[in-house]
C-alpha positions as CSV (number, residue, x, y, z in Angstrom):
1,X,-16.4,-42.3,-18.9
2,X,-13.4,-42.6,-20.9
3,X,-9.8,-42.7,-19.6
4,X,-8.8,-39.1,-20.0
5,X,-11.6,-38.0,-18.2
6,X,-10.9,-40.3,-15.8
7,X,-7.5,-39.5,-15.0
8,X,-8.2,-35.2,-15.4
9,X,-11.2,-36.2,-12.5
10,X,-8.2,-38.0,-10.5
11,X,-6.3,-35.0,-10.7
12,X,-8.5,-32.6,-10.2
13,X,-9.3,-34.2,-6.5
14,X,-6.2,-34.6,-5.7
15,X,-5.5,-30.9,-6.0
16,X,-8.7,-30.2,-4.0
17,X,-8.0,-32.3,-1.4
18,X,-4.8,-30.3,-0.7
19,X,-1.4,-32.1,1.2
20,X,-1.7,-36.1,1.7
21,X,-0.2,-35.8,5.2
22,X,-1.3,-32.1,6.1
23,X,-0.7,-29.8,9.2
24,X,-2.7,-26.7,9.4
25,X,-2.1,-23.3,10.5
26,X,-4.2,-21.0,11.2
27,X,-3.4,-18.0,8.6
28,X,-4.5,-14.7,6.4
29,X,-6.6,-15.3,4.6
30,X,-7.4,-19.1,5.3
31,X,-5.5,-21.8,6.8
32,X,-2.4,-22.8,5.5
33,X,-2.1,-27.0,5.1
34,X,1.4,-28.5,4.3
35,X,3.1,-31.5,4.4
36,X,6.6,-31.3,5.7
37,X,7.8,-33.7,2.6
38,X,7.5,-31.4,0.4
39,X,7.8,-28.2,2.2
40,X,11.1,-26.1,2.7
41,X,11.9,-23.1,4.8
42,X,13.7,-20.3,3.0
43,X,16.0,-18.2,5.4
44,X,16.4,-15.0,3.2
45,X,19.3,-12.5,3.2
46,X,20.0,-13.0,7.1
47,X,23.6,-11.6,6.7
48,X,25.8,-9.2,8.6
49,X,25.7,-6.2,6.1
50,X,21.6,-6.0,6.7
51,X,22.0,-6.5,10.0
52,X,24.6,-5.5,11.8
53,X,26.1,-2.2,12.5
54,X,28.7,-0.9,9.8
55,X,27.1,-3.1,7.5
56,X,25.4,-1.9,3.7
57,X,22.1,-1.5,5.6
58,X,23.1,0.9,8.0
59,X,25.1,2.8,5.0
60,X,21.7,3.3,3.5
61,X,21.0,5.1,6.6
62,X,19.0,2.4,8.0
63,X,18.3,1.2,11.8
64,X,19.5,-2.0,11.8
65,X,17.9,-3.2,15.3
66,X,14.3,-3.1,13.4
67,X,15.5,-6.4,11.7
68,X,17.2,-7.6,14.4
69,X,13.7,-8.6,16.1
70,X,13.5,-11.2,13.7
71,X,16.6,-13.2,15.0
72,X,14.7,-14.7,18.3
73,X,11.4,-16.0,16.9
74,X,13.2,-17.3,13.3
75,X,15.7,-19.0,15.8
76,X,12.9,-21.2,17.2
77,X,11.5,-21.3,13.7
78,X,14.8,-22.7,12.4
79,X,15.2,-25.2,15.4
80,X,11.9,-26.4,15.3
81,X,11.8,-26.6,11.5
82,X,15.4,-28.7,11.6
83,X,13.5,-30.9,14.6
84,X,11.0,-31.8,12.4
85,X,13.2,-33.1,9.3
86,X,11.8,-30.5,6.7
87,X,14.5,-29.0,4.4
88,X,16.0,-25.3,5.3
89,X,17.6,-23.5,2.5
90,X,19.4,-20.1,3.4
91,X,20.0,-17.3,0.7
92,X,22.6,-14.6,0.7
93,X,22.5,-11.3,-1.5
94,X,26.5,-10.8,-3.0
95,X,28.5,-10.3,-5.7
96,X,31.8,-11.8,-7.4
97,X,34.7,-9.7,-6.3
98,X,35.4,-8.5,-9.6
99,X,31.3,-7.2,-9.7
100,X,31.4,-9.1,-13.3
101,X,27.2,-10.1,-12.2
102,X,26.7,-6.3,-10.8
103,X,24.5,-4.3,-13.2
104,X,25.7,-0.6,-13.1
105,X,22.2,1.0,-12.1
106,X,22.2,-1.3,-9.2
107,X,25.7,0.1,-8.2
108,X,24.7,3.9,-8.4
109,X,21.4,3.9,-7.2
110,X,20.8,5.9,-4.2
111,X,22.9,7.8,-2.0
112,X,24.6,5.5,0.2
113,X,27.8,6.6,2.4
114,X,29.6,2.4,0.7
115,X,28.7,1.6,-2.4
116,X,28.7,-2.4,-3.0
117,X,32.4,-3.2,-3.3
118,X,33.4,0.0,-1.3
119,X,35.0,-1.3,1.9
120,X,33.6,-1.8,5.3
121,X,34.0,-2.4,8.8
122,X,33.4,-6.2,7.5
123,X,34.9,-6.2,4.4
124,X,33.8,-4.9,0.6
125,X,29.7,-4.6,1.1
126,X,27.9,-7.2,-0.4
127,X,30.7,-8.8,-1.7
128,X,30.9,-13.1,-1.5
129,X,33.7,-14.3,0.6
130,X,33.5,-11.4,3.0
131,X,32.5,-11.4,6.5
132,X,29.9,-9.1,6.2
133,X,28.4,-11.1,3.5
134,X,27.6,-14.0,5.9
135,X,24.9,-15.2,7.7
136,X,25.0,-14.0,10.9
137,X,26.0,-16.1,14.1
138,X,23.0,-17.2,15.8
139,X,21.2,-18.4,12.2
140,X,24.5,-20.0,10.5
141,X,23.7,-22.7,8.5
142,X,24.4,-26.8,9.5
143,X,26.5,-28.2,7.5
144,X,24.4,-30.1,4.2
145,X,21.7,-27.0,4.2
146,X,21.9,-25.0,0.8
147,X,23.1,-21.8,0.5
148,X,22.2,-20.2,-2.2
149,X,23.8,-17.1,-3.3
150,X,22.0,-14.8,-5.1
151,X,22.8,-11.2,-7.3
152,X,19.5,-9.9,-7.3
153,X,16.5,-9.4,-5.1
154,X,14.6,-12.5,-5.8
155,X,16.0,-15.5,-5.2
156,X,15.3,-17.5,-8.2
157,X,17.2,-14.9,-10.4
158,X,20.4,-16.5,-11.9
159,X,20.3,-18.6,-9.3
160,X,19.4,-23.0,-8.8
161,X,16.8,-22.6,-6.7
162,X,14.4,-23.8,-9.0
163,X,16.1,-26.6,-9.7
164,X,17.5,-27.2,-5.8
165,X,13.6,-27.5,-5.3
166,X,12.4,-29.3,-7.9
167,X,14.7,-32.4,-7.4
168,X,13.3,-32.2,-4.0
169,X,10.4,-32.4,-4.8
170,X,9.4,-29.1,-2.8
171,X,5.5,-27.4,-3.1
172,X,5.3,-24.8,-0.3
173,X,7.7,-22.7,0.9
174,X,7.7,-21.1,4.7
175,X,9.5,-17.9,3.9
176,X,11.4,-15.9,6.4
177,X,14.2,-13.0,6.5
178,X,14.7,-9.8,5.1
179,X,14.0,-7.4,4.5
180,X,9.8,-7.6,3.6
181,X,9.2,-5.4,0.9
182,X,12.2,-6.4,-0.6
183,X,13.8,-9.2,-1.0
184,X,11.3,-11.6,0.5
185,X,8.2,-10.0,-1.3
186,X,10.1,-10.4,-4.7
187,X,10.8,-14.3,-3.8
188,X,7.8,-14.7,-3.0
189,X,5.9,-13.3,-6.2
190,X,8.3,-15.3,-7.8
191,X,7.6,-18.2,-5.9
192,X,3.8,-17.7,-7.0
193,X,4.5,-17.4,-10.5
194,X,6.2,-20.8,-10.0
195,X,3.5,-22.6,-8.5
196,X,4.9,-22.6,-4.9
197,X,2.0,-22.1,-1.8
198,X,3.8,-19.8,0.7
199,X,3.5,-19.1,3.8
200,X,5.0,-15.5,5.4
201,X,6.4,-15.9,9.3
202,X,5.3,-12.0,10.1
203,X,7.1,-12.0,12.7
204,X,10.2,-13.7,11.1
205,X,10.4,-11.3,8.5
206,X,11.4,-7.4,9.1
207,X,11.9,-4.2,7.1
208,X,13.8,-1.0,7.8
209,X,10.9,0.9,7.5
210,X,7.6,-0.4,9.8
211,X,4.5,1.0,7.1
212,X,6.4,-0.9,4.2
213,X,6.4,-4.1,6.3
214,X,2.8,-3.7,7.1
215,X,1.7,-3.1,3.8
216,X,3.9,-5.7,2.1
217,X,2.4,-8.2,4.6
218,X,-1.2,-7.2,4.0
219,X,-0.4,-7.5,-0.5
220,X,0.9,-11.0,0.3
221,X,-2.5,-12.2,1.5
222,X,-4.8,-9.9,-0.2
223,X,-7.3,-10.8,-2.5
224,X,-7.7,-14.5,-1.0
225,X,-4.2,-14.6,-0.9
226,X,-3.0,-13.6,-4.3
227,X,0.8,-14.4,-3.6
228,X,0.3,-16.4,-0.2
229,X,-0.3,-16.9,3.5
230,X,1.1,-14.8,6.6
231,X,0.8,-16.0,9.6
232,X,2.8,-15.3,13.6
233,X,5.9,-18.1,13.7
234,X,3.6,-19.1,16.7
235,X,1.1,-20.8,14.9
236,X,3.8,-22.6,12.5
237,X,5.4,-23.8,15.6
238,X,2.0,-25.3,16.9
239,X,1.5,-26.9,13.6
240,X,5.1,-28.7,14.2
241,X,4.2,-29.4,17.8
242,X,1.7,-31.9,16.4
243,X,4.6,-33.9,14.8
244,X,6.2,-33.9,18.8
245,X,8.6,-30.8,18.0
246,X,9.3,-29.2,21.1
């Protein structure tokens, strides 16, 4: 057998035998294995104006308290996830004051009551610097865990992600936040297209509208999980547990 061969056989196992120290969990639409080296949780968009009244959600017309059921299970997430020495980054949808990085069909779509820049009851919406562009309270970032702010939907648009995870040497991604359809389902297909495994917290994700989270849940793991894994925070918790995580 001659070298090359060799080494493409080497690699090829070493892809099939999946993460060298691996913890399972029990996901759609097979377990999800990861090693916590090289895993990162992504905290997506958990900032005032989604969530909180008089924010640019609830301009939209929204009902903010549907995402706010994913502060108390993404709370144990987070804690357990920080417990267990595996690298959080959080991401926050904003723009520059002077909306130099705002395209203008982003600013007149719909029919909102604020437009982004418009003030608020916490400032311009969706602007950086403001307090309504913050993550709320109970998920604030430690000090030393990336934030990265981000213009668009995804969160490797015009952003260092990429590079923030590569020289960490980061393969799978645990994605939480909001809201599903949106924001996380566009990381996450870009995720994909990057070569990231990732795994959905369903019930540390959350949408304004129940069907769309339902749905965007079900084309994450569809077709033997064409863009990833979903799975209750639950069973990622259990998989930490096995490190001694309470």
């Amino acid at each position: 057998m001659t070298s090359t061969a060799s080494a493409a056989d080497a690699t090829a196992a070493a892809l099939s035998a999946g993460p060298a120290t691996a913890l399972r969990v029990p996901a759609r639409p097979y377990d999800f294995e990861f090693d916590p080296a090289t895993t990162a949780l992504l905290v997506i968009d958990m900032q005032r104006d989604f969530l909180e009244p008089g924010g640019f959600g609830e301009s939209l017309g929204n009902d903010v308290s549907r995402l706010r059921t994913t502060i108390e299970p993404l709370t144990r997430v987070l804690a357990a996830t920080r417990e267990a020495g595996i690298m959080v980054v959080h991401t926050r949808e904003g723009h520059l004051p002077d909306l130099s990085d705002l395209p203008p069909a982003k600013l007149r779509r719909g029919q909102a009551t604020l437009r982004i820049g418009d003030p608020g009851p916490m400032g311009r919406i969706l602007i950086r610097g403001e307090y309504g562009h913050g993550i709320i309270d109970e998920l604030a970032p430690l000090p030393g865990e990336p934030v990265i702010d981000k213009p668009g939907k995804g969160a490797f648009h015009a952003t260092e992600l990429a590079d923030l995870l590569a020289g960490a040497g980061i393969e799978r991604l645990v994605v939480t936040g909001v809201t599903t359809e949106v924001c996380v389902h566009t990381t996450v297909r870009e995720a994909n297209d990057r070569g990231y495994d990732c795994l959905v917290l369903a019930d540390c994700v959350g949408s304004y509208f129940p069907e769309f989270h339902r749905v965007a849940l079900e084309m994450v793991a569809a077709q033997g999980g064409i863009f990833g894994w979903v799975a209750p925070c639950a069973d990622y918790l259990a998989a930490l547990a096995s490190l001694g995580v309470s």
